[in-house]
N, CA, C and O atoms as a Tinker XYZ file with bonds, in Angstrom:
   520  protein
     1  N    199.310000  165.743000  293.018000    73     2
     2  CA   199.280000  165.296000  294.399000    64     1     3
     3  C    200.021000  166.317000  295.260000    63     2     4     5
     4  O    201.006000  166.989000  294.952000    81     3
     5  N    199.428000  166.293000  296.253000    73     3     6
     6  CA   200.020000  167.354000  297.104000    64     5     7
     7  C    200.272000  167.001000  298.043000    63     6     8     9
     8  O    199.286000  166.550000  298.626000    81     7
     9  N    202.036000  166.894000  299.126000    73     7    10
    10  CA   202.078000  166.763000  300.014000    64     9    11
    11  C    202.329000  167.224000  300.906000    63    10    12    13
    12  O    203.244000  167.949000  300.514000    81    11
    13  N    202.222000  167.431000  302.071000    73    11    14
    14  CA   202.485000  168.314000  303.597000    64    13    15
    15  C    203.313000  167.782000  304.142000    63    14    16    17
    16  O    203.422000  166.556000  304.166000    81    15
    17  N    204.092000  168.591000  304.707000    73    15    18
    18  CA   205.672000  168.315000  305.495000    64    17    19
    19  C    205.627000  168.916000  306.999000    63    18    20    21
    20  O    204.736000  169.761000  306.912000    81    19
    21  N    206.019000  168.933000  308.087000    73    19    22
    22  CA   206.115000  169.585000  309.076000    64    21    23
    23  C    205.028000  170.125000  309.687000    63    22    24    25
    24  O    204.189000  169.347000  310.141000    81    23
    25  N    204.855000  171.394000  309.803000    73    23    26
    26  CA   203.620000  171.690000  311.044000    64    25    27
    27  C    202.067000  171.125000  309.662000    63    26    28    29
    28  O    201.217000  170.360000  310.118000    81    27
    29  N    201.969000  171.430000  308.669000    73    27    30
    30  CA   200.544000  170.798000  308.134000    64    29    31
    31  C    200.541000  169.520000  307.864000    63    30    32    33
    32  O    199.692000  169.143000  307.056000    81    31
    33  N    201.354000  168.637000  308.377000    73    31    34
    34  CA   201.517000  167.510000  307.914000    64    33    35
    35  C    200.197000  166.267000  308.825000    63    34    36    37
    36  O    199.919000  166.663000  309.957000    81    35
    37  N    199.714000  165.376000  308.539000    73    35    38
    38  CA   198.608000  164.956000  309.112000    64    37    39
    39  C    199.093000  164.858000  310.796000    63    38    40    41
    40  O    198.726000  165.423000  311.826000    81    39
    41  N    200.258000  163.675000  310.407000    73    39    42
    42  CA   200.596000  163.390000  311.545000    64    41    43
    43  C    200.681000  164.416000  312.755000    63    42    44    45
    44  O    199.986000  164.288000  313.763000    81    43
    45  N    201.818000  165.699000  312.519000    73    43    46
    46  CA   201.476000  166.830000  313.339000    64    45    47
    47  C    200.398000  167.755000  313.981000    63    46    48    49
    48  O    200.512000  168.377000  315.038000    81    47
    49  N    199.274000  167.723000  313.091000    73    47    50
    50  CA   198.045000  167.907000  313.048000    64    49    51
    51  C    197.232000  167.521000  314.517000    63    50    52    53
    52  O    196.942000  168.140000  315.541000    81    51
    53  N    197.002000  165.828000  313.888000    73    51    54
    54  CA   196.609000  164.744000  314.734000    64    53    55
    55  C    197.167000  164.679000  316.314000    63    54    56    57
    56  O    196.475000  164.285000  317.253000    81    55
    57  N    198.677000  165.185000  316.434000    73    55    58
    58  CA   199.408000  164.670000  317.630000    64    57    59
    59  C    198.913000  166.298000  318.172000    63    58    60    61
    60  O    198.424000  166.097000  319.283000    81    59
    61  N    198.852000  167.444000  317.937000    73    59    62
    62  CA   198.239000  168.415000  318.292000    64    61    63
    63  C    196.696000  168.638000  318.594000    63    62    64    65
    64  O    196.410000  169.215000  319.644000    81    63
    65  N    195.917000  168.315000  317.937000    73    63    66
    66  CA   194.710000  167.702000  318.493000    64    65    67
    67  C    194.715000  166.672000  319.899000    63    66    68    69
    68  O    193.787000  166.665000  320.708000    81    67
    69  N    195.339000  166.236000  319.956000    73    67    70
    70  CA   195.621000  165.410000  320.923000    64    69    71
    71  C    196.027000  165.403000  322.268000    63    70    72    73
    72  O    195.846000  164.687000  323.252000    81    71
    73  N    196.723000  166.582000  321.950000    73    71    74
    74  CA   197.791000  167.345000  323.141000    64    73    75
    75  C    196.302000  168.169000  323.646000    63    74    76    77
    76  O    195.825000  168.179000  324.781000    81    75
    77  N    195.739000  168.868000  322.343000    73    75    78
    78  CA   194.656000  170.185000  323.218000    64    77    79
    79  C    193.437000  168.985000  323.780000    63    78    80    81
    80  O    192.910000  168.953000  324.893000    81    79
    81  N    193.335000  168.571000  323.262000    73    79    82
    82  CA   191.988000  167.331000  324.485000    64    81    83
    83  C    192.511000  166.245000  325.600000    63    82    84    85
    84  O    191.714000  165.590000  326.272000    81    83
    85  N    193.917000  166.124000  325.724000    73    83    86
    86  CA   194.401000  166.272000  327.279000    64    85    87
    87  C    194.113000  167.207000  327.792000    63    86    88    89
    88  O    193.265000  167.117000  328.679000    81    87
    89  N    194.758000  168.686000  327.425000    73    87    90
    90  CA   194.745000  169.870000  328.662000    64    89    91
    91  C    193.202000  170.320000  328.527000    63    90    92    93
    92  O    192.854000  171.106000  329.407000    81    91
    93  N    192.383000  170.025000  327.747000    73    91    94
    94  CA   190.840000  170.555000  327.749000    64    93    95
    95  C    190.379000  169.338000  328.993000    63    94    96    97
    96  O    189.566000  169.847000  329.765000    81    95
    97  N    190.623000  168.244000  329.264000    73    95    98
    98  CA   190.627000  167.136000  330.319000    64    97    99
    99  C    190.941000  167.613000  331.525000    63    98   100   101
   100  O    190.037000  167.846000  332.328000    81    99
   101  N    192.342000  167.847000  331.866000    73    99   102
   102  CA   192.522000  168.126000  332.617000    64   101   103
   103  C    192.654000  169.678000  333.447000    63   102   104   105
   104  O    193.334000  170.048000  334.404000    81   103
   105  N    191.872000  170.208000  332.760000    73   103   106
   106  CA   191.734000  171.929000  332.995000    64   105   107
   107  C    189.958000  172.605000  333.627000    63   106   108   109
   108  O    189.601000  173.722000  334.001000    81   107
   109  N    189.400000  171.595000  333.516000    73   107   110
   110  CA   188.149000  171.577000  334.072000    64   109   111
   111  C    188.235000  171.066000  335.433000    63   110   112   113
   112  O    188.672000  169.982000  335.820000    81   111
   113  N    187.442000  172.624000  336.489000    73   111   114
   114  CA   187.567000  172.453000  337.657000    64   113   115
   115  C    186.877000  171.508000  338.228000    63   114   116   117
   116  O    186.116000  170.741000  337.640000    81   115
   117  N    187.169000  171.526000  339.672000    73   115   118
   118  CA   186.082000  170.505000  340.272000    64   117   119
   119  C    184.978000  170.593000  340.646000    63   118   120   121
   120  O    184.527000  171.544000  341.286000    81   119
   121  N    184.363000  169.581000  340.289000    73   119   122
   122  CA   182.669000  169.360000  340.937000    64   121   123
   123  C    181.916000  169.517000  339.248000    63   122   124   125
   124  O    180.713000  169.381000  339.024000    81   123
   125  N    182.866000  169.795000  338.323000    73   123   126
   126  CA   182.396000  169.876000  337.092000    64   125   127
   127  C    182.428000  168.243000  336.043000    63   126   128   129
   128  O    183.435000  167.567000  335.832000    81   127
   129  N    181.413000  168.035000  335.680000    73   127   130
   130  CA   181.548000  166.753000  334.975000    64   129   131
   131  C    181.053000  167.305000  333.731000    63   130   132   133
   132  O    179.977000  167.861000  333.511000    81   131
   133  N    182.811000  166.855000  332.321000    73   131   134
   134  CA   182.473000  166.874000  331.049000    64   133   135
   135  C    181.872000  165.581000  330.934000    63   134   136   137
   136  O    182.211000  164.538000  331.493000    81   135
   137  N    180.865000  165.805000  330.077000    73   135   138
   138  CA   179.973000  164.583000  329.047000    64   137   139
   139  C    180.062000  164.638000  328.001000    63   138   140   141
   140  O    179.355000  165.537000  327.546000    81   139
   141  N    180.720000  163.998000  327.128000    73   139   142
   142  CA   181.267000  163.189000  325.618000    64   141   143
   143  C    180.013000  163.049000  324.823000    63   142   144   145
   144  O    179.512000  161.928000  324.916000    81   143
   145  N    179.327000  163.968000  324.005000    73   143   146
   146  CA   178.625000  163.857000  323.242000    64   145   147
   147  C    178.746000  163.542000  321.746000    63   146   148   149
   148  O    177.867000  163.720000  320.902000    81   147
   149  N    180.032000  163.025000  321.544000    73   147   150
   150  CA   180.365000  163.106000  320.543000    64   149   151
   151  C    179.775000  162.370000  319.500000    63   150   152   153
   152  O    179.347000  162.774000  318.418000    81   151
   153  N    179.809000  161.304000  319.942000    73   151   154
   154  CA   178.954000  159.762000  319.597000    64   153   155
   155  C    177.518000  160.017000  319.367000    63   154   156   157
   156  O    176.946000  159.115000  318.755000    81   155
   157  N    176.629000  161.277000  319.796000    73   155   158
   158  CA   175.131000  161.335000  320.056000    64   157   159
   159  C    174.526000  161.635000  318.414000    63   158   160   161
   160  O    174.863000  162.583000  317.704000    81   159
   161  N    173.754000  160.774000  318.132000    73   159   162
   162  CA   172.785000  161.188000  316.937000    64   161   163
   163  C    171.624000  161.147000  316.954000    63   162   164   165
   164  O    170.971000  160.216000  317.424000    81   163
   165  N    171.167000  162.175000  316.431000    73   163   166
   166  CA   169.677000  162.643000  317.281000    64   165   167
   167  C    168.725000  161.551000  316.403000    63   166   168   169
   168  O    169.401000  160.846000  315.654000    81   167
   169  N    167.696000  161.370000  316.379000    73   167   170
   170  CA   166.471000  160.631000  315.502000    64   169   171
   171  C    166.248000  161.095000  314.315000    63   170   172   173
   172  O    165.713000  162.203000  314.282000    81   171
   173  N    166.477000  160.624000  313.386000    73   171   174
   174  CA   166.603000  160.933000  312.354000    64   173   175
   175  C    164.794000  161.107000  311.616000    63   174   176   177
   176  O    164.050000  160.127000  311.651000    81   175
   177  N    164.267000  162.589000  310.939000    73   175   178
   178  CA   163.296000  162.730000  310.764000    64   177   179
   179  C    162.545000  161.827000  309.690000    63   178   180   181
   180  O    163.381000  161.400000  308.893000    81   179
   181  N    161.424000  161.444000  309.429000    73   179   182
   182  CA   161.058000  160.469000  308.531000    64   181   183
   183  C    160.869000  161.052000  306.950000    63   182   184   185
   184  O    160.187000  162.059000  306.758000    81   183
   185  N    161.553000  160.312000  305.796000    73   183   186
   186  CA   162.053000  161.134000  305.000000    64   185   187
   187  C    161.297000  161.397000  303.956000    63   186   188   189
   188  O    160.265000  160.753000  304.146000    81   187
   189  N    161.214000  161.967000  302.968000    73   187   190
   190  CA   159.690000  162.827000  302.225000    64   189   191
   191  C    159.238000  161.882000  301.258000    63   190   192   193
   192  O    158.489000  162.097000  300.305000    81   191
   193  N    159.925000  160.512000  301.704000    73   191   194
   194  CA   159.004000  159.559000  300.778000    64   193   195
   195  C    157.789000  159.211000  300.988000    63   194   196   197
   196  O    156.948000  159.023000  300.108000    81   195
   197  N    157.604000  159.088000  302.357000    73   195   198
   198  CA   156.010000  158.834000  303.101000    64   197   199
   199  C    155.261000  159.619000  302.722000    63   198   200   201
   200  O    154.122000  159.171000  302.593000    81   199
   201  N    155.460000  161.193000  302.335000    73   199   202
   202  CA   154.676000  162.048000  302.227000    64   201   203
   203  C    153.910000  161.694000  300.850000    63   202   204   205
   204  O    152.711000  161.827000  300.604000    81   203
   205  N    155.082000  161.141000  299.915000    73   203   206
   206  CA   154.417000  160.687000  298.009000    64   205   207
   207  C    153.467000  159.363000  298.742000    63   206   208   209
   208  O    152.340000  159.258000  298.259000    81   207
   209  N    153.717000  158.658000  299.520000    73   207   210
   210  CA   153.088000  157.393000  299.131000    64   209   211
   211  C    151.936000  157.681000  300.150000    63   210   212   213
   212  O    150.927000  157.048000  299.840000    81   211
   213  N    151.777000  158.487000  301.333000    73   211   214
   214  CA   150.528000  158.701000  301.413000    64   213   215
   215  C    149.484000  159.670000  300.439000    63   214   216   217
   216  O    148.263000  159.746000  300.576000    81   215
   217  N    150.099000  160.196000  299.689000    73   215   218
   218  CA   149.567000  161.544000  298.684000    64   217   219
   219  C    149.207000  160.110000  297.723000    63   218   220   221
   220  O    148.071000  160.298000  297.287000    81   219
   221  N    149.708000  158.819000  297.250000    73   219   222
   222  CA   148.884000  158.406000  296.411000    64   221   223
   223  C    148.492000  157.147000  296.547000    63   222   224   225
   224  O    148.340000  156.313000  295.653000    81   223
   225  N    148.311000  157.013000  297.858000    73   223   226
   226  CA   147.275000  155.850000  298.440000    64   225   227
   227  C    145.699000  156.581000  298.819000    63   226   228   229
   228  O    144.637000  156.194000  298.330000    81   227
   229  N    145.851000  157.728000  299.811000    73   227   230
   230  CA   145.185000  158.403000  300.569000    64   229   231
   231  C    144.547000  159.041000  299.543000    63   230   232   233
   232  O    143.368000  158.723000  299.388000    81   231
   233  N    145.059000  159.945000  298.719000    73   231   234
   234  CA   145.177000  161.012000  297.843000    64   233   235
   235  C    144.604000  162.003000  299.080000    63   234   236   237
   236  O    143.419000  162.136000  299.385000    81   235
   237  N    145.601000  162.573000  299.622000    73   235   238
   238  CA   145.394000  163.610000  300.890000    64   237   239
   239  C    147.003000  164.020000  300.848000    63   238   240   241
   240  O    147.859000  163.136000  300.815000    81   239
   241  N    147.297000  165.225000  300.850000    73   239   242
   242  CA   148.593000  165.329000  301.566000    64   241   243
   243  C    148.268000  165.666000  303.215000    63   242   244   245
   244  O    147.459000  166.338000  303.855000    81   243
   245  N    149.303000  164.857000  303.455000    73   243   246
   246  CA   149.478000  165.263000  305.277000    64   245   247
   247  C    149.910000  166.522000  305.728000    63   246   248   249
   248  O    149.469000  167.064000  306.741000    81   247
   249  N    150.965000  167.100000  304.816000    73   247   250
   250  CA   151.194000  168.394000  304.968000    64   249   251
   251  C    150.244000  169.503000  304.868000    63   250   252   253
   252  O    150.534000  170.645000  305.225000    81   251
   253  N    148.894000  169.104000  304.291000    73   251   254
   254  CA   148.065000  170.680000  303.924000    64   253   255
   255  C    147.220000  170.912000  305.447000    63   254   256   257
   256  O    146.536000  170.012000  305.934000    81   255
   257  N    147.361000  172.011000  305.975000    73   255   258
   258  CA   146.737000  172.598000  307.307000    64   257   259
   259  C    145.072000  172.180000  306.853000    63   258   260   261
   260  O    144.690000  172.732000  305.821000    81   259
   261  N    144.048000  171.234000  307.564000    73   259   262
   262  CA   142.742000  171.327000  307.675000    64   261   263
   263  C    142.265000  172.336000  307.840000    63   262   264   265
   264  O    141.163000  172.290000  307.294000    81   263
   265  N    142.501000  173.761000  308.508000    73   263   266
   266  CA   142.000000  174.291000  308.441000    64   265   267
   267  C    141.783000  176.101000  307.784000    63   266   268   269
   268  O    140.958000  177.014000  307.756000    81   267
   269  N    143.386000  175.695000  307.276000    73   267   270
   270  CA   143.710000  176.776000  306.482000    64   269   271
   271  C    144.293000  176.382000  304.642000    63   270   272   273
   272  O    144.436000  177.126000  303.672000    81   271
   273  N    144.423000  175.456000  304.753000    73   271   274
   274  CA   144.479000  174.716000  303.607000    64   273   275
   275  C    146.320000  175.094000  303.124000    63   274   276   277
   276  O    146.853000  174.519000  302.175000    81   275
   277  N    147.010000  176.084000  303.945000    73   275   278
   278  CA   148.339000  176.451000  303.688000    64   277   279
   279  C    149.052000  175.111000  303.504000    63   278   280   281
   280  O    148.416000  174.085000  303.264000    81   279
   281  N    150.452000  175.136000  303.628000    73   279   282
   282  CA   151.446000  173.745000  304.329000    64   281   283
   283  C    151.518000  174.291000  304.930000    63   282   284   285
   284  O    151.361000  175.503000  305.072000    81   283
   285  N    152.089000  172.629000  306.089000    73   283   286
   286  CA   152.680000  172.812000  307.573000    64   285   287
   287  C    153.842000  172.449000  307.447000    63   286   288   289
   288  O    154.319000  172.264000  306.327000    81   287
   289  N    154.502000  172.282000  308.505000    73   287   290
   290  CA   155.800000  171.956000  308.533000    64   289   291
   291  C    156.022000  170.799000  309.575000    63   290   292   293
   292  O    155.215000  170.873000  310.502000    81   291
   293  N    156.996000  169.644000  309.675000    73   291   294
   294  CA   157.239000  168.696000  310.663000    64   293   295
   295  C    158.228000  169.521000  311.574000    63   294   296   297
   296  O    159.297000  170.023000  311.229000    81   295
   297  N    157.662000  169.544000  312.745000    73   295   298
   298  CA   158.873000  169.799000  313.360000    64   297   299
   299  C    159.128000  169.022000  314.701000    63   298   300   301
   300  O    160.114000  169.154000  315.426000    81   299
   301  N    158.206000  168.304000  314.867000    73   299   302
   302  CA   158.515000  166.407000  315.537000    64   301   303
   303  C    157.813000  165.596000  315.741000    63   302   304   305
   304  O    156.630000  165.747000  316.043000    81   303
   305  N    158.645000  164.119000  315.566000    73   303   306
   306  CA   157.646000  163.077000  315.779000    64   305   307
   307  C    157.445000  162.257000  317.100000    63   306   308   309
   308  O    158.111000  161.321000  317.545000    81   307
   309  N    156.448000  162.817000  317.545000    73   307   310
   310  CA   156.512000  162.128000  319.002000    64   309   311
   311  C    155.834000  160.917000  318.915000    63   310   312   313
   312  O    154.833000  160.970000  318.200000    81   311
   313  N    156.113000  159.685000  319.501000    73   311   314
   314  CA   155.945000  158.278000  319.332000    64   313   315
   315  C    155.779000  157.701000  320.612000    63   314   316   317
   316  O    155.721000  156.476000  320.513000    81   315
   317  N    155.688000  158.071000  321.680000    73   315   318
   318  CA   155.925000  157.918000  322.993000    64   317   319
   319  C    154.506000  158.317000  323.750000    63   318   320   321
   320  O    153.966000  159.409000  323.926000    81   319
   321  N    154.116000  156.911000  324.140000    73   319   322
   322  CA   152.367000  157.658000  324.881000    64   321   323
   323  C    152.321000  158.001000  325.916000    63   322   324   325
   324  O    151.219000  157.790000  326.422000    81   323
   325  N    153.312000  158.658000  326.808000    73   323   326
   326  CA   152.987000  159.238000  327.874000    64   325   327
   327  C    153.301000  160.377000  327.379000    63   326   328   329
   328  O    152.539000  161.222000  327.847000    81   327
   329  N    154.148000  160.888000  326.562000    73   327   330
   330  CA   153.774000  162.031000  326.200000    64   329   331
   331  C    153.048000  162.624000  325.479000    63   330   332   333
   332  O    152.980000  163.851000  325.406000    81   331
   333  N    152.306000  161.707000  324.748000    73   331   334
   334  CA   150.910000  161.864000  323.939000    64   333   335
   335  C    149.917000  162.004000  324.834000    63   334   336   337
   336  O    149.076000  162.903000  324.794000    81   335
   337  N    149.977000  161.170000  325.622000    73   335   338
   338  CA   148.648000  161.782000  326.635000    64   337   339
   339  C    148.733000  162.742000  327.468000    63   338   340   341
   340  O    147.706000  163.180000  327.986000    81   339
   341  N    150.041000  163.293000  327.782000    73   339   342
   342  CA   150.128000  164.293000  328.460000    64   341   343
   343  C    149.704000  165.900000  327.885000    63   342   344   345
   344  O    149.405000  166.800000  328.671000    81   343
   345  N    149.731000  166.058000  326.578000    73   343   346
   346  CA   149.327000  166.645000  325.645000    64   345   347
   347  C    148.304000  167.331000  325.467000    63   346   348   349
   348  O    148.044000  168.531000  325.552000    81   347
   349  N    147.391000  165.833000  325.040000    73   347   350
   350  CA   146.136000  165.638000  325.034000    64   349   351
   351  C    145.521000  165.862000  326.229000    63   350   352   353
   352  O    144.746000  166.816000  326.153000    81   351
   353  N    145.568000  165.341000  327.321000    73   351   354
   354  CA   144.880000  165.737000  328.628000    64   353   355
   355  C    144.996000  166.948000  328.872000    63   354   356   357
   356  O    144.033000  167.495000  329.411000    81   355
   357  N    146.518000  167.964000  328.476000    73   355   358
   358  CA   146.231000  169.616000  328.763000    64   357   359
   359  C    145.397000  169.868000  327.451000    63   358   360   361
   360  O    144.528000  170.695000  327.727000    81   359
   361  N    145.317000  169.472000  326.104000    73   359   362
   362  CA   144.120000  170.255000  325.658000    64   361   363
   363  C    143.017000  169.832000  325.861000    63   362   364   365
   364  O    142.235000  170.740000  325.582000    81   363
   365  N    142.361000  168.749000  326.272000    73   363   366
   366  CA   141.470000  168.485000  327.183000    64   365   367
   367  C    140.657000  167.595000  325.948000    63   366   368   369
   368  O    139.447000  167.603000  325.722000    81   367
   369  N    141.680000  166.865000  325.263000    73   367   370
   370  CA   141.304000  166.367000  324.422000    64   369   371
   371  C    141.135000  164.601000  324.458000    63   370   372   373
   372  O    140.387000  163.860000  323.821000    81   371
   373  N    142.360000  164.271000  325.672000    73   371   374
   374  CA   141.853000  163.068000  326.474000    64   373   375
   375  C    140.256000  162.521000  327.336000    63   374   376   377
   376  O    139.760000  163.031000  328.341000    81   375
   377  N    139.778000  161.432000  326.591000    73   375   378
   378  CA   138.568000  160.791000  327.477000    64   377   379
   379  C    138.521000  160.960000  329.326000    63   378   380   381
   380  O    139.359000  160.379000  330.015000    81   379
   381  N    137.937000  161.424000  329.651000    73   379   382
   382  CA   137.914000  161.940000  331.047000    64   381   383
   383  C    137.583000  160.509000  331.574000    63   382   384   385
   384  O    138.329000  160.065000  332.447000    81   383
   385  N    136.347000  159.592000  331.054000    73   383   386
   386  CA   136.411000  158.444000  331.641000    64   385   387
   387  C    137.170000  156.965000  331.056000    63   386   388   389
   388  O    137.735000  156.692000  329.997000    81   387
   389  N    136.981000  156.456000  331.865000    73   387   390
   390  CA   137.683000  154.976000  330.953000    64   389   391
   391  C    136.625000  154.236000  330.295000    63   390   392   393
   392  O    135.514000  153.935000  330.731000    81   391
   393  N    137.312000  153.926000  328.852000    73   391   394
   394  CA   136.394000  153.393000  328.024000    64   393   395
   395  C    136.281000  151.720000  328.138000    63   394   396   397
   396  O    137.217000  151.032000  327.731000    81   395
   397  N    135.259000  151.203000  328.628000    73   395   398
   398  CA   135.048000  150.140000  328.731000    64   397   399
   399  C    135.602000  149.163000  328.039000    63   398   400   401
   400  O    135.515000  149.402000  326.834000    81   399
   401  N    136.414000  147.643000  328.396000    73   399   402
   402  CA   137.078000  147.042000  327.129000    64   401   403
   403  C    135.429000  146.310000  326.981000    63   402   404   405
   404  O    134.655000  146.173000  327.929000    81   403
   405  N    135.205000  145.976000  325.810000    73   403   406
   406  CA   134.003000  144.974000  325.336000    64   405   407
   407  C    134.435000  143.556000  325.206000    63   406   408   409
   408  O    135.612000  143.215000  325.318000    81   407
   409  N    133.295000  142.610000  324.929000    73   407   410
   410  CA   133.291000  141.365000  324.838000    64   409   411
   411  C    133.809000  140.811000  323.828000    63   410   412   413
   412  O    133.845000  141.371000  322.732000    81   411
   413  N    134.255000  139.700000  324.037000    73   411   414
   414  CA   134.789000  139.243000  322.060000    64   413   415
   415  C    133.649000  139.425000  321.699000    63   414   416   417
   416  O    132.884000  140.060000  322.424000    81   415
   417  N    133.155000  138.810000  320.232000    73   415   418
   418  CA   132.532000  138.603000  319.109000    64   417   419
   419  C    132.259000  137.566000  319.731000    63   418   420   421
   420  O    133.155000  136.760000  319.982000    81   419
   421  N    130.308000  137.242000  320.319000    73   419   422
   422  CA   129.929000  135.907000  320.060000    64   421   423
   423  C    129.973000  134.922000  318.836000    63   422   424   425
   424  O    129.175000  135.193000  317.939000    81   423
   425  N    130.758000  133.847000  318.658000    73   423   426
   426  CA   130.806000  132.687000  317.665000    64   425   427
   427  C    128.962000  132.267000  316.872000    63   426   428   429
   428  O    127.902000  131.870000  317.356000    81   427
   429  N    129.352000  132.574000  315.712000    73   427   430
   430  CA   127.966000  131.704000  315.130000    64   429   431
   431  C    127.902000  130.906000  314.702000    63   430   432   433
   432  O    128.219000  131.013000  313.518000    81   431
   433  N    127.463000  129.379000  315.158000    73   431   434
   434  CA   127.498000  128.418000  314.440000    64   433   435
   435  C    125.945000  128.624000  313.596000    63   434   436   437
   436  O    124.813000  129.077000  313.764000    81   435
   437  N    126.972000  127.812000  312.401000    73   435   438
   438  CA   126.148000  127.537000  311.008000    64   437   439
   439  C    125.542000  125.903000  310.912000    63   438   440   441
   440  O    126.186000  124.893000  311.195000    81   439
   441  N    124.411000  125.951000  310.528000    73   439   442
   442  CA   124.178000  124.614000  309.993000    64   441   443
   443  C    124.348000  124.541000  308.395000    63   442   444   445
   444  O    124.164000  125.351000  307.486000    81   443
   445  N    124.903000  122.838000  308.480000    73   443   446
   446  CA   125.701000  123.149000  307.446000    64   445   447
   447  C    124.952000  121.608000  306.956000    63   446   448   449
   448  O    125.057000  120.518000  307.520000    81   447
   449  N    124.286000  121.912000  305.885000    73   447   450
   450  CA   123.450000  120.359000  304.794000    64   449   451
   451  C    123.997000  119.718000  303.807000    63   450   452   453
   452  O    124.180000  120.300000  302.738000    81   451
   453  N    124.366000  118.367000  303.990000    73   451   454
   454  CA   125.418000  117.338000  303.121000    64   453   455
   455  C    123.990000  116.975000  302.089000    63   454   456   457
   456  O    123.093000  116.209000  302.440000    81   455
   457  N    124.021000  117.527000  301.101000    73   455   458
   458  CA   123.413000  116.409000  300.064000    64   457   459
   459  C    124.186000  115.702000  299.227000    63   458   460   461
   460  O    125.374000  115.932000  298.999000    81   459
   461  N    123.426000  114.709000  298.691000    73   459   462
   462  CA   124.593000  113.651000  297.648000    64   461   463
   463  C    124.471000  114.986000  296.429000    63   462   464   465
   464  O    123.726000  115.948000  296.240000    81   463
   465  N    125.979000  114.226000  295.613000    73   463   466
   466  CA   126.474000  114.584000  294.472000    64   465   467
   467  C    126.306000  113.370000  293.704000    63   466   468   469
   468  O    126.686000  112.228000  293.961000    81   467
   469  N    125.493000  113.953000  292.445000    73   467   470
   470  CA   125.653000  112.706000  291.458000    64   469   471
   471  C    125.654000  113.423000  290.020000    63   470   472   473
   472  O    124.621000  113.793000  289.463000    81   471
   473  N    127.176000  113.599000  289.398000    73   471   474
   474  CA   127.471000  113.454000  287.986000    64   473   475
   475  C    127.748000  112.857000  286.977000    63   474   476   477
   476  O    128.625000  113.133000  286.158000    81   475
   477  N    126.515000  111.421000  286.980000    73   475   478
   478  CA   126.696000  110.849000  286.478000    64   477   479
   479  C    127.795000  110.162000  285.885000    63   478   480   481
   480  O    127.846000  109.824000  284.702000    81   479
   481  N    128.998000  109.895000  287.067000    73   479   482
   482  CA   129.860000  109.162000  286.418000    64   481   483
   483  C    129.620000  108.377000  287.562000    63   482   484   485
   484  O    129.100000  108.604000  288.655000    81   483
   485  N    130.376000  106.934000  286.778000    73   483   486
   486  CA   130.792000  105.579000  288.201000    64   485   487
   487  C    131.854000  105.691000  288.902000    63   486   488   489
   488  O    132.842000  106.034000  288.253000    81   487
   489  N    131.997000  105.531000  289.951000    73   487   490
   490  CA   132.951000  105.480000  290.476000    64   489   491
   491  C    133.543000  103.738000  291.148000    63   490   492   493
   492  O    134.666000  103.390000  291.516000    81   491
   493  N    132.480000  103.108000  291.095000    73   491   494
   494  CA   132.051000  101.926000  291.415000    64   493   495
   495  C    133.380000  100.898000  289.884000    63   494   496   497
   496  O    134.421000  100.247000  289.975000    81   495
   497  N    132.395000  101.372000  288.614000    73   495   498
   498  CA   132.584000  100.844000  287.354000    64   497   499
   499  C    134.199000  100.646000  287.376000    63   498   500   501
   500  O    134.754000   99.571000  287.150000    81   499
   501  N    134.877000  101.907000  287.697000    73   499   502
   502  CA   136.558000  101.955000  287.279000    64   501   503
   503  C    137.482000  101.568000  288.717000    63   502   504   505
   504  O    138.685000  101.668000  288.958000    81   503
   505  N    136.614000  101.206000  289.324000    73   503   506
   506  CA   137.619000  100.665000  290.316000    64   505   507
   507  C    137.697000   99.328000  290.533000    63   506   508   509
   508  O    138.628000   98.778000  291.121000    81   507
   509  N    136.451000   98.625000  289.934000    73   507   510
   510  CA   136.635000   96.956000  289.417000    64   509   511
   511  C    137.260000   97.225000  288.243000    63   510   512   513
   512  O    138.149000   96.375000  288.302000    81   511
   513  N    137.414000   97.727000  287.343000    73   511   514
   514  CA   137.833000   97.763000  286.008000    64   513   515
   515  C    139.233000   97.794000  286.368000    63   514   516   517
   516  O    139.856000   97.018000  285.643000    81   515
   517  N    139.871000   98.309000  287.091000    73   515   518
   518  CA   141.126000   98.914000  286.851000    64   517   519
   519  C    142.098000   97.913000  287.719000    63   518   520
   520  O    143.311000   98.115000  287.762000    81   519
């Protein structure tokens, strides 16, 4: 076990850290606003398990380029449709017109034919009987 005494000691450490993010506070001129990023964690990328379980549902990897057959690489996942369509409309890959919504599914009624059932048992017989 190893312990620290005096200037490496945690405590000293800590109370020095402390001292330099006061004067880093108060040493920034005016009209300047620090912002505390400290707390910020970016989106975390989706992790290479999806890649096995579409490779053996699909049997496709997502990674192989269509048209060069190389790999690609992720380098983001955009999830957000205004910026999907913004995208798409500069490659001119957005519908220029609006696609009509359609009708439900007209309902079909069925006719539906009750004939008797008779397997030769009573039903009559065991309910006086019983």
């Amino acid at each position: 076990m190893v312990r620290y005494y005096g200037w490496y000691s945690n405590r000293a450490r800590g109370e020095r850290a402390k001292k330099q993010a006061e004067v880093a506070e108060h040493d920034t001129p005016a009209g300047i606003q620090v912002i505390n990023v400290s707390d910020y964690q970016p989106r975390r990328l989706p992790s290479k398990k999806w890649r096995e379980l579409i490779k053996q549902v699909w049997e496709v990897d997502p990674f192989d380029c269509p048209r060069c057959g190389s790999e690609m690489k992720l380098i983001a996942l955009i999830d957000d449709n205004e910026v999907i369509e913004k995208i798409l409309r500069h490659l001119d890959l957005w519908p220029q017109e609006a696609i009509p919504a359609r009708a439900p599914p007209k309902t079909v009624m069925h006719e539906y034919t009750l004939e008797p059932f008779f397997d030769g048992y009573s039903y009559y017989d065991e309910a006086v009987a019983g």
